[in-house]
PyMOL Python script that loads the backbone (N, CA, C, O; Angstrom):
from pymol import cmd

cmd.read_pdbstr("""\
ATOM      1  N   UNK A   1       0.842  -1.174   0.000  1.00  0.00           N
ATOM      2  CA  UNK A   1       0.000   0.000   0.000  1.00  0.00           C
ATOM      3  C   UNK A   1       0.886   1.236   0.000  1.00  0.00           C
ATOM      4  O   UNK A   1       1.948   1.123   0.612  1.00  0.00           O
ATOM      5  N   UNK A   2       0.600   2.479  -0.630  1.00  0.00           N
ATOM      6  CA  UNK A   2       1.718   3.618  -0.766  1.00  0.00           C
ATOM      7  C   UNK A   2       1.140   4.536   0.829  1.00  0.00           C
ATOM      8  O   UNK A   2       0.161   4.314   1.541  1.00  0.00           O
ATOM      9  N   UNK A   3       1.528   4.911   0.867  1.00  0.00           N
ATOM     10  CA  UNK A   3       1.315   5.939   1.525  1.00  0.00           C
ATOM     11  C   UNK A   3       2.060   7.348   1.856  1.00  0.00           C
ATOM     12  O   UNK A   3       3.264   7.134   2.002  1.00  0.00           O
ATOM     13  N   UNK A   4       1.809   8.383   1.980  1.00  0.00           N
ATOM     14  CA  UNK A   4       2.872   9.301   2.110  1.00  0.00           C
ATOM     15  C   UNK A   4       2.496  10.331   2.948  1.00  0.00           C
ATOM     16  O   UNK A   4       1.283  10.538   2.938  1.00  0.00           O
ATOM     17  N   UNK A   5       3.189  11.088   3.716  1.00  0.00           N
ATOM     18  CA  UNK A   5       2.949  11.894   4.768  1.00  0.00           C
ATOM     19  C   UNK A   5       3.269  13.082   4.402  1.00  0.00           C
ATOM     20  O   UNK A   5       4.092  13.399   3.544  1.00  0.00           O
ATOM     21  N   UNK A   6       2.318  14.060   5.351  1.00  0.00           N
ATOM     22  CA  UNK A   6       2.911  15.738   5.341  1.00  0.00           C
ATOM     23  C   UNK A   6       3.804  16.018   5.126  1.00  0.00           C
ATOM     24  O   UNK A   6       4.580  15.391   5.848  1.00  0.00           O
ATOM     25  N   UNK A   7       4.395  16.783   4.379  1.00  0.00           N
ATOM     26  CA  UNK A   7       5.976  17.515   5.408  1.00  0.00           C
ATOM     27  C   UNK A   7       6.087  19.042   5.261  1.00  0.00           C
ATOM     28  O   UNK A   7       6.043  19.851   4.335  1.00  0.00           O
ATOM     29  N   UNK A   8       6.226  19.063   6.392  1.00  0.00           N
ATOM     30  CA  UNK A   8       6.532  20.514   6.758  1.00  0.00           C
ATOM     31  C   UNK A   8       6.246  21.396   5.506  1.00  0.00           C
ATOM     32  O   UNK A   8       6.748  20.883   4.505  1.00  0.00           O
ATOM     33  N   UNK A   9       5.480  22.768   5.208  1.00  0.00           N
ATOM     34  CA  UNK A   9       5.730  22.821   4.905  1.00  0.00           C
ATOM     35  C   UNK A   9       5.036  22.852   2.736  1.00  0.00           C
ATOM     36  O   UNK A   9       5.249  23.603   1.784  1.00  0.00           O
ATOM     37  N   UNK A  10       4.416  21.890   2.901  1.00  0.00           N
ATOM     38  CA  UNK A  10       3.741  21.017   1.759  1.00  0.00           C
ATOM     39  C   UNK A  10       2.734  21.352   1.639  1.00  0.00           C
ATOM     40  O   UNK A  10       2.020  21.511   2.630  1.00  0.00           O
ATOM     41  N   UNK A  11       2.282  21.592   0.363  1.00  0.00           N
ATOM     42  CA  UNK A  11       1.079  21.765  -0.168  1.00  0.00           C
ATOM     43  C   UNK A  11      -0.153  20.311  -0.361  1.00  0.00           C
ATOM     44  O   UNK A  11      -0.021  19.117  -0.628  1.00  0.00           O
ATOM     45  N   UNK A  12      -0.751  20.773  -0.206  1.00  0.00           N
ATOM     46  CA  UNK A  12      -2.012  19.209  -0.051  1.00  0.00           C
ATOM     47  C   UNK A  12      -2.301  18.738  -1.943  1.00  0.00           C
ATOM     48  O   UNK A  12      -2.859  17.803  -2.518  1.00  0.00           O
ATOM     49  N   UNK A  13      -1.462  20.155  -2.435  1.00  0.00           N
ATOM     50  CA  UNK A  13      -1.468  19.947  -4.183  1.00  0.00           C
ATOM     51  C   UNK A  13       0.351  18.814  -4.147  1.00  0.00           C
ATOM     52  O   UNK A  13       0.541  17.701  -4.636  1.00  0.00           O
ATOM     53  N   UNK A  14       0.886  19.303  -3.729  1.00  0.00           N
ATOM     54  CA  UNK A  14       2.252  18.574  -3.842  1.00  0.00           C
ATOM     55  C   UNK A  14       1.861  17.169  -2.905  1.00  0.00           C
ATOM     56  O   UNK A  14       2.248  16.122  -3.425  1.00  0.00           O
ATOM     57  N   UNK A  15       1.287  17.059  -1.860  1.00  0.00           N
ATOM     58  CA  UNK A  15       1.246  15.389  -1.399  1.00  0.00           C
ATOM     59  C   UNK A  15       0.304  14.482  -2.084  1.00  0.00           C
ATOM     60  O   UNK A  15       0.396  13.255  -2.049  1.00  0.00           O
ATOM     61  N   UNK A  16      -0.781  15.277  -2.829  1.00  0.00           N
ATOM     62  CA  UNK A  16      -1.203  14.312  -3.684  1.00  0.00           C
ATOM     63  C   UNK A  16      -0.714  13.980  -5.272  1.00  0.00           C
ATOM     64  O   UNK A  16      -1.189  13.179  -6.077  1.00  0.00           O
ATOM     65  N   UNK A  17       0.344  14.851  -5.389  1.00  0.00           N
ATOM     66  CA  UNK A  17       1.321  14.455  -6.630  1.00  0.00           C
ATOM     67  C   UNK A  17       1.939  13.637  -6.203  1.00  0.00           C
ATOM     68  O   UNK A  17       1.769  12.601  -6.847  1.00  0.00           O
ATOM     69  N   UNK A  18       3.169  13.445  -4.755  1.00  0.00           N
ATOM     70  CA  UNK A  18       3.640  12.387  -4.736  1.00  0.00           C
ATOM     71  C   UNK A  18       2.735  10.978  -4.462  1.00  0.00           C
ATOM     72  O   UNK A  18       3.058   9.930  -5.022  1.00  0.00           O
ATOM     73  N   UNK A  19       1.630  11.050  -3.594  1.00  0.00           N
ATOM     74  CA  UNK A  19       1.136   9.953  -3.811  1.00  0.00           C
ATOM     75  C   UNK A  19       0.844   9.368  -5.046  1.00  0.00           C
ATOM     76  O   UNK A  19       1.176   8.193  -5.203  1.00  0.00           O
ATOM     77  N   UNK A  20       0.227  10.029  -6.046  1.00  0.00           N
ATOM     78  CA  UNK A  20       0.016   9.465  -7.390  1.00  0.00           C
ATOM     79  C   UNK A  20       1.301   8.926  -8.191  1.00  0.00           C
ATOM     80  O   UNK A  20       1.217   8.104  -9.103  1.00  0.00           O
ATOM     81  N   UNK A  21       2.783   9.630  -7.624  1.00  0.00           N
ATOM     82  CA  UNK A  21       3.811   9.223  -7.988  1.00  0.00           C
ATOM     83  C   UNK A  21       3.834   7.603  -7.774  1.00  0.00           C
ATOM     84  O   UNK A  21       3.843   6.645  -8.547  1.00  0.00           O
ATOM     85  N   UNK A  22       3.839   7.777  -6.177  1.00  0.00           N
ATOM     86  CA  UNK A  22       4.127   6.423  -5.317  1.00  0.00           C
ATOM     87  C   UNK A  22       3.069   5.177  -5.911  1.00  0.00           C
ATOM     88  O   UNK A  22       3.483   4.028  -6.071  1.00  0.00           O
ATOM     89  N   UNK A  23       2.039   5.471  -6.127  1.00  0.00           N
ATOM     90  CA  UNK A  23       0.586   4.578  -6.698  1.00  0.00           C
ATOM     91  C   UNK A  23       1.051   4.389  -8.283  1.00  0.00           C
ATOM     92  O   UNK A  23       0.687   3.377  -8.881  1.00  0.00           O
ATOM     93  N   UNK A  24       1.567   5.023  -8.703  1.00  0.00           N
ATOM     94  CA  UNK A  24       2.132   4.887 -10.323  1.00  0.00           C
ATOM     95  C   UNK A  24       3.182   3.665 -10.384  1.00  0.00           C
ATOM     96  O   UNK A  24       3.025   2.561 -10.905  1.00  0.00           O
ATOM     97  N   UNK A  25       4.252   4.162  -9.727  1.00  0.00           N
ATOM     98  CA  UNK A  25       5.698   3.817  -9.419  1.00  0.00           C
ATOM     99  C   UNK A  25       5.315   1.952  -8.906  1.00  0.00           C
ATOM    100  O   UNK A  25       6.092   1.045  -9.203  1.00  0.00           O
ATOM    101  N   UNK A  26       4.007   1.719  -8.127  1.00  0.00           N
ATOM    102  CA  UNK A  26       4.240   0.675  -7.415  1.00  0.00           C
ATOM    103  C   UNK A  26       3.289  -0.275  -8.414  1.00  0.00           C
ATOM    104  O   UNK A  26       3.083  -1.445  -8.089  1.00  0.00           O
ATOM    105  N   UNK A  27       2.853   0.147  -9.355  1.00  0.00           N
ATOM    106  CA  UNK A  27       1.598  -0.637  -9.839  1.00  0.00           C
ATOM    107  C   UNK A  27       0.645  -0.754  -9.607  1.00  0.00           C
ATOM    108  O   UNK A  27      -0.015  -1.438 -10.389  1.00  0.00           O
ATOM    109  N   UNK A  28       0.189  -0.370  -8.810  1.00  0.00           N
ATOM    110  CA  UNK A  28      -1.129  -0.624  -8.298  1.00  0.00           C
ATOM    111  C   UNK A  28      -2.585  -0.470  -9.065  1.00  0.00           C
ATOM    112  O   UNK A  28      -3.567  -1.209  -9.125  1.00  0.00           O
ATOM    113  N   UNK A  29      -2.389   0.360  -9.422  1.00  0.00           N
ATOM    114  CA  UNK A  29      -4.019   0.453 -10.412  1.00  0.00           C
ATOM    115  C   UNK A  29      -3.784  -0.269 -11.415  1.00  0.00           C
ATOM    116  O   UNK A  29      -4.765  -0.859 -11.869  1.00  0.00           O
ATOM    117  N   UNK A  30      -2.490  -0.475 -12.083  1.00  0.00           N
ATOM    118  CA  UNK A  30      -2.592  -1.652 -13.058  1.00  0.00           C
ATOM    119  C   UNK A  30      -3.070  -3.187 -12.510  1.00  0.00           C
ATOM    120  O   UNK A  30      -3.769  -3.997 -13.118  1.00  0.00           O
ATOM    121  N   UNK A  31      -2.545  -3.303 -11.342  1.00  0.00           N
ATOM    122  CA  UNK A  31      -2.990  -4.675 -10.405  1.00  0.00           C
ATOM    123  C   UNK A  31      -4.211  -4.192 -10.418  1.00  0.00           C
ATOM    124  O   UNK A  31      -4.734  -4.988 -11.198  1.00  0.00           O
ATOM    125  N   UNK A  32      -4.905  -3.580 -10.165  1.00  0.00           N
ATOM    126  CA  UNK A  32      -6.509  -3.700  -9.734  1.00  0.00           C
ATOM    127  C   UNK A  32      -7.265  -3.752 -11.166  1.00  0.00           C
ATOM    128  O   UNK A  32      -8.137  -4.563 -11.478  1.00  0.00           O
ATOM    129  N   UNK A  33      -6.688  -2.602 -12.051  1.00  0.00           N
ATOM    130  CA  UNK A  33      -7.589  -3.248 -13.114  1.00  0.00           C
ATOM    131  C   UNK A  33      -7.481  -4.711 -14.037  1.00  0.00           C
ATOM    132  O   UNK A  33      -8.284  -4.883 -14.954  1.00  0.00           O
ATOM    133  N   UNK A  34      -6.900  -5.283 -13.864  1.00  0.00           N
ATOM    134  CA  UNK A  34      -5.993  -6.421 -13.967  1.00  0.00           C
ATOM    135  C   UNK A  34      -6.847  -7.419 -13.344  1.00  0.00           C
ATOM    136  O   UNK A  34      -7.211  -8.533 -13.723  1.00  0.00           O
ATOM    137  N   UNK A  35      -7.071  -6.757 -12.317  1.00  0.00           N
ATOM    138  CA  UNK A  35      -7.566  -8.126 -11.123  1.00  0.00           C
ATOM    139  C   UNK A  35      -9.201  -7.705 -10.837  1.00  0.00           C
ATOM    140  O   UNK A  35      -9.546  -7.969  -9.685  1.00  0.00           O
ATOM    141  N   UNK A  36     -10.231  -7.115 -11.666  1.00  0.00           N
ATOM    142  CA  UNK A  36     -11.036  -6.538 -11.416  1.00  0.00           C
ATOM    143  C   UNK A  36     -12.420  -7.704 -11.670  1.00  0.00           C
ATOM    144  O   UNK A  36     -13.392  -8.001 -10.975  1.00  0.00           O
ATOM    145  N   UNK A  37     -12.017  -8.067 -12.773  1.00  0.00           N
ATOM    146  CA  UNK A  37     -12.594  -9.231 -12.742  1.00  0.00           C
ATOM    147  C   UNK A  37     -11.974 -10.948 -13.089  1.00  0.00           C
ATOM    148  O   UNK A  37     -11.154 -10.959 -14.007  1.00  0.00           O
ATOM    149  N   UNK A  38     -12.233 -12.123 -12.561  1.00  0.00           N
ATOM    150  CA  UNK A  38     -11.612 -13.120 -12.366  1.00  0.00           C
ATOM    151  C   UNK A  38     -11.293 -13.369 -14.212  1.00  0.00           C
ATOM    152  O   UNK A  38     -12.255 -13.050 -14.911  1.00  0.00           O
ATOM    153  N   UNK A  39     -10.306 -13.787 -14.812  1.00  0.00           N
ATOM    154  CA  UNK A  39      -9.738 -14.568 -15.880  1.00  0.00           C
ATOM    155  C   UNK A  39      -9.335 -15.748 -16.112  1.00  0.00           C
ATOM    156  O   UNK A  39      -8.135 -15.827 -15.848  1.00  0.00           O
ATOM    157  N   UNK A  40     -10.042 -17.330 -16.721  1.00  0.00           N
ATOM    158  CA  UNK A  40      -9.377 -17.800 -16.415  1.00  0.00           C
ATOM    159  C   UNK A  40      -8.027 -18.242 -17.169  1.00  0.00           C
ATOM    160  O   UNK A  40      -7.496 -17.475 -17.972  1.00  0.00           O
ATOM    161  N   UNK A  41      -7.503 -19.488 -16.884  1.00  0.00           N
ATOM    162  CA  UNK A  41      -6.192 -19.752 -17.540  1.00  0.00           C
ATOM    163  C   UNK A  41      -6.130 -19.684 -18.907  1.00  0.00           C
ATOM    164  O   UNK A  41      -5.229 -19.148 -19.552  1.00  0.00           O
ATOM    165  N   UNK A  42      -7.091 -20.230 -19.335  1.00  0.00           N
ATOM    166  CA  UNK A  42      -7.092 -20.914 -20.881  1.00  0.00           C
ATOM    167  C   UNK A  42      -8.094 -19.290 -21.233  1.00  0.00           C
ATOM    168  O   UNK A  42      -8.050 -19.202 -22.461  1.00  0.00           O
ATOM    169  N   UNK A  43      -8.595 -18.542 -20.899  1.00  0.00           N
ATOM    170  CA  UNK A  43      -8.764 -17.488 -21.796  1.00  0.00           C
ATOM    171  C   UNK A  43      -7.747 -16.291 -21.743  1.00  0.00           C
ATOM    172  O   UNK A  43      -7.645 -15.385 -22.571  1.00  0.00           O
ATOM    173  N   UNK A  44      -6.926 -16.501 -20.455  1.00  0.00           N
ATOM    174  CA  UNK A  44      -5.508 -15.387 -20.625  1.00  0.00           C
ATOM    175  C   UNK A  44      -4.577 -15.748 -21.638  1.00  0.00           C
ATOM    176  O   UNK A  44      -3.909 -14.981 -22.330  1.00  0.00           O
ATOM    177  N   UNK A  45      -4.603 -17.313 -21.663  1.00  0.00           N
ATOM    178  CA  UNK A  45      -3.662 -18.022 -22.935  1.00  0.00           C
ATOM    179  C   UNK A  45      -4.363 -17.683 -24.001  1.00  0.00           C
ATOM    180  O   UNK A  45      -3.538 -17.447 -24.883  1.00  0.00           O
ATOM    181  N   UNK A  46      -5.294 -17.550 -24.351  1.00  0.00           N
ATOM    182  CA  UNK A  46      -5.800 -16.887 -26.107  1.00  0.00           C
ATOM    183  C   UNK A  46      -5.604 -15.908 -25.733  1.00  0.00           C
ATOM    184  O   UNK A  46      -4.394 -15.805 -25.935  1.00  0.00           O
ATOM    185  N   UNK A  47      -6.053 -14.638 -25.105  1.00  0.00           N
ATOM    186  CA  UNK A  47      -5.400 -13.459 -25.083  1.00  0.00           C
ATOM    187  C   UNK A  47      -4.098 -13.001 -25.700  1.00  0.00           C
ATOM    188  O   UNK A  47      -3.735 -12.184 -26.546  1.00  0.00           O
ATOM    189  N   UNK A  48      -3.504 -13.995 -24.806  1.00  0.00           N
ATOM    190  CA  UNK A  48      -1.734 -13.706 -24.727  1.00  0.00           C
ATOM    191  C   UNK A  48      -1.293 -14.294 -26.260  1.00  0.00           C
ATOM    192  O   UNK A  48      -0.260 -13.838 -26.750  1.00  0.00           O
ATOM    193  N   UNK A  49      -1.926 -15.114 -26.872  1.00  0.00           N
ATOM    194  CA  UNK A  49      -1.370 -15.472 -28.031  1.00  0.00           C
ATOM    195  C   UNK A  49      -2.141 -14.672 -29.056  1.00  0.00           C
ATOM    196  O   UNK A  49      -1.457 -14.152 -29.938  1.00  0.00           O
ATOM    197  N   UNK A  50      -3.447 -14.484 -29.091  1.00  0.00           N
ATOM    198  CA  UNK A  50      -3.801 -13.321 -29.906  1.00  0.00           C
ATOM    199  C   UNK A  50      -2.733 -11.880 -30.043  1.00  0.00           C
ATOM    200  O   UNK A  50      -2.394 -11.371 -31.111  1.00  0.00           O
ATOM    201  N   UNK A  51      -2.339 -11.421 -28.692  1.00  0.00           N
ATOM    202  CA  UNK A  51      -1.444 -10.153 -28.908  1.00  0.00           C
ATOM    203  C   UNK A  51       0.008 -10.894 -29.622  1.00  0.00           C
ATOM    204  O   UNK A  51       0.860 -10.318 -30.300  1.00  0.00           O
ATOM    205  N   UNK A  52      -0.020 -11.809 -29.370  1.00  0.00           N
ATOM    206  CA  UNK A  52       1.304 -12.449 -29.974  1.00  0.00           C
ATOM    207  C   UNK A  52       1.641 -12.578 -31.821  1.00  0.00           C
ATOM    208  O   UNK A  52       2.522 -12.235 -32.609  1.00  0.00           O
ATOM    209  N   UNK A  53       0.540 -13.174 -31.839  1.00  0.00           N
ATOM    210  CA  UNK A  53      -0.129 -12.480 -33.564  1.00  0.00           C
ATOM    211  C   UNK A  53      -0.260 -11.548 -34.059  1.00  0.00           C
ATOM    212  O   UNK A  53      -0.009 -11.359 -35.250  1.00  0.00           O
ATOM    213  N   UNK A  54      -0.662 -10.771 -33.324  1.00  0.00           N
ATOM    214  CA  UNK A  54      -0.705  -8.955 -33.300  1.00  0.00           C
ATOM    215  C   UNK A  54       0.590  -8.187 -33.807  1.00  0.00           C
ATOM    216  O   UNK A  54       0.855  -7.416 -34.729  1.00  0.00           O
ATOM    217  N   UNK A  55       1.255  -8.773 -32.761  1.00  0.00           N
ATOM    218  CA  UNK A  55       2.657  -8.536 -32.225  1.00  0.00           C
ATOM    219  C   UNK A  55       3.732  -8.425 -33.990  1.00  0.00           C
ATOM    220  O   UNK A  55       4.286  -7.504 -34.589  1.00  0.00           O
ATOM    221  N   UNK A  56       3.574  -9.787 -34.210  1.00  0.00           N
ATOM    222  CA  UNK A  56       4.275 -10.512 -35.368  1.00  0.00           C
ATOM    223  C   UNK A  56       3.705  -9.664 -36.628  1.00  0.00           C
ATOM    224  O   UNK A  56       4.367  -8.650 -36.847  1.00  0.00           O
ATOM    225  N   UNK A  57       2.907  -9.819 -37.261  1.00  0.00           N
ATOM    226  CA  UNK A  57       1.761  -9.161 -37.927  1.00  0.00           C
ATOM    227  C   UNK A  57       2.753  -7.821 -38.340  1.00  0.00           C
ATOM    228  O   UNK A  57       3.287  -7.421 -39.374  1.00  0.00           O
ATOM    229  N   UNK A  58       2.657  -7.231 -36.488  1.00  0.00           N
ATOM    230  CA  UNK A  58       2.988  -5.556 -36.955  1.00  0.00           C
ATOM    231  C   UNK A  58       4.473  -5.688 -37.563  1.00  0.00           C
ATOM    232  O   UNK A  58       4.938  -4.975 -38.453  1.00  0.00           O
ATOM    233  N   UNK A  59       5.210  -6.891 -36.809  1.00  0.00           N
ATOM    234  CA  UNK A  59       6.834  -6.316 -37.298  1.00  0.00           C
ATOM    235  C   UNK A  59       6.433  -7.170 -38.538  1.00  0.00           C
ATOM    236  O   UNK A  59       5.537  -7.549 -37.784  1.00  0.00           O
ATOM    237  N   UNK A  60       6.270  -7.682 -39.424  1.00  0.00           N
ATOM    238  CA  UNK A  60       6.158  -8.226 -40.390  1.00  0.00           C
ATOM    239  C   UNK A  60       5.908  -6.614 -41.498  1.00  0.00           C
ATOM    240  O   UNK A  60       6.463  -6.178 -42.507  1.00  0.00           O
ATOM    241  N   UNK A  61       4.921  -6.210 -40.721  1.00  0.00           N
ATOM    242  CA  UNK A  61       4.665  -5.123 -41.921  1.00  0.00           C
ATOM    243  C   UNK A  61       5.306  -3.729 -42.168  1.00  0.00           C
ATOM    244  O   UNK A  61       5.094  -2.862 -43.016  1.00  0.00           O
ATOM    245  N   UNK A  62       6.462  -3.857 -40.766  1.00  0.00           N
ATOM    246  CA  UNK A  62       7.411  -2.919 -40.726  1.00  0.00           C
ATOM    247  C   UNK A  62       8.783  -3.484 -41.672  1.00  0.00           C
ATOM    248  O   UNK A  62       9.287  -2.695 -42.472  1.00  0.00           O
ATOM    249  N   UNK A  63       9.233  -4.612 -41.555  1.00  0.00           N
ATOM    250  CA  UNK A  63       9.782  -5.089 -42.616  1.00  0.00           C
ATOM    251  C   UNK A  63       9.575  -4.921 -44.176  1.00  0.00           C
ATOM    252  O   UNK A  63      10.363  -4.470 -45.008  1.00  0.00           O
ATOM    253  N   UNK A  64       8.342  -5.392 -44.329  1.00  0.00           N
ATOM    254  CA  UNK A  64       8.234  -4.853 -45.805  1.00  0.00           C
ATOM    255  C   UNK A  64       8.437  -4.015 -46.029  1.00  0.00           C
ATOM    256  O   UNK A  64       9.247  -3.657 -46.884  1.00  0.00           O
ATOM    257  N   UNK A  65       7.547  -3.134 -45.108  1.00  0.00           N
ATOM    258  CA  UNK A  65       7.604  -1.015 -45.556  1.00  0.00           C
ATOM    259  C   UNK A  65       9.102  -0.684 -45.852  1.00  0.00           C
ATOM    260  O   UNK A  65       9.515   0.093 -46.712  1.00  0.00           O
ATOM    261  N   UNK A  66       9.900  -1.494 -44.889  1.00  0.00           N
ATOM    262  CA  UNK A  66      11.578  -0.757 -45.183  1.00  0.00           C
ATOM    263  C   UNK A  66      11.951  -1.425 -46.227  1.00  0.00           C
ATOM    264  O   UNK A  66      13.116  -1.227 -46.571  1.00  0.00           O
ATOM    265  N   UNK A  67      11.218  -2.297 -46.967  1.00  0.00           N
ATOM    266  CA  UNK A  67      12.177  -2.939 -47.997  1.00  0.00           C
ATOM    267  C   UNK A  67      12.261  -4.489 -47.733  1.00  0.00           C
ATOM    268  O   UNK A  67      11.786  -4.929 -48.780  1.00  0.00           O
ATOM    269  N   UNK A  68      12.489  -5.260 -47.182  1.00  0.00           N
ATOM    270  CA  UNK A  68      13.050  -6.370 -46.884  1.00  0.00           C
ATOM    271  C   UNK A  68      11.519  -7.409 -46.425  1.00  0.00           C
ATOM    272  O   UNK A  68      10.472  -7.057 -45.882  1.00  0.00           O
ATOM    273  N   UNK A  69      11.979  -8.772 -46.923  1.00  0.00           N
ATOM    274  CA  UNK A  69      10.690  -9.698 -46.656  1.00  0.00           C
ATOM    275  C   UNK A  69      11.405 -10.654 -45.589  1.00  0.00           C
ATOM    276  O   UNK A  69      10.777 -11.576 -45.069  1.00  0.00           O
TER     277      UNK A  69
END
""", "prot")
cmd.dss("prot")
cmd.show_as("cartoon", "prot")
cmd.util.cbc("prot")
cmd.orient("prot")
């Protein structure tokens, strides 16, 4: 969990920049949206291989564009 304290000094505009730093920095909202609703195995594995296709696809068509197959 982040948390961050006053300091001396500090604007309530500057401690909620570093918190959003600290909440950025640690992952966290990526974990929650991530984890927001249950996934299971075998549909994260098509996922993950769909972007994998994706993936290939794009450098494939960056190759051509420069010239080369």
């Amino acid at each position: 969990m982040a948390s961050v304290k006053l300091k001396p000094g500090e604007s309530q505009e500057q401690l909620l920049r570093r918190f959003r730093k600290r909440v950025t920095n640690a992952g966290i909202l990526s974990t929650v949206r991530r984890k927001r609703w249950h996934i299971s195995k075998s549909e994260l594995r098509r996922i993950e291989k769909k972007k994998a296709i994706r993936r290939a696809r794009r450098r494939q068509r960056k190759a051509v564009a420069r010239g080369g197959l």
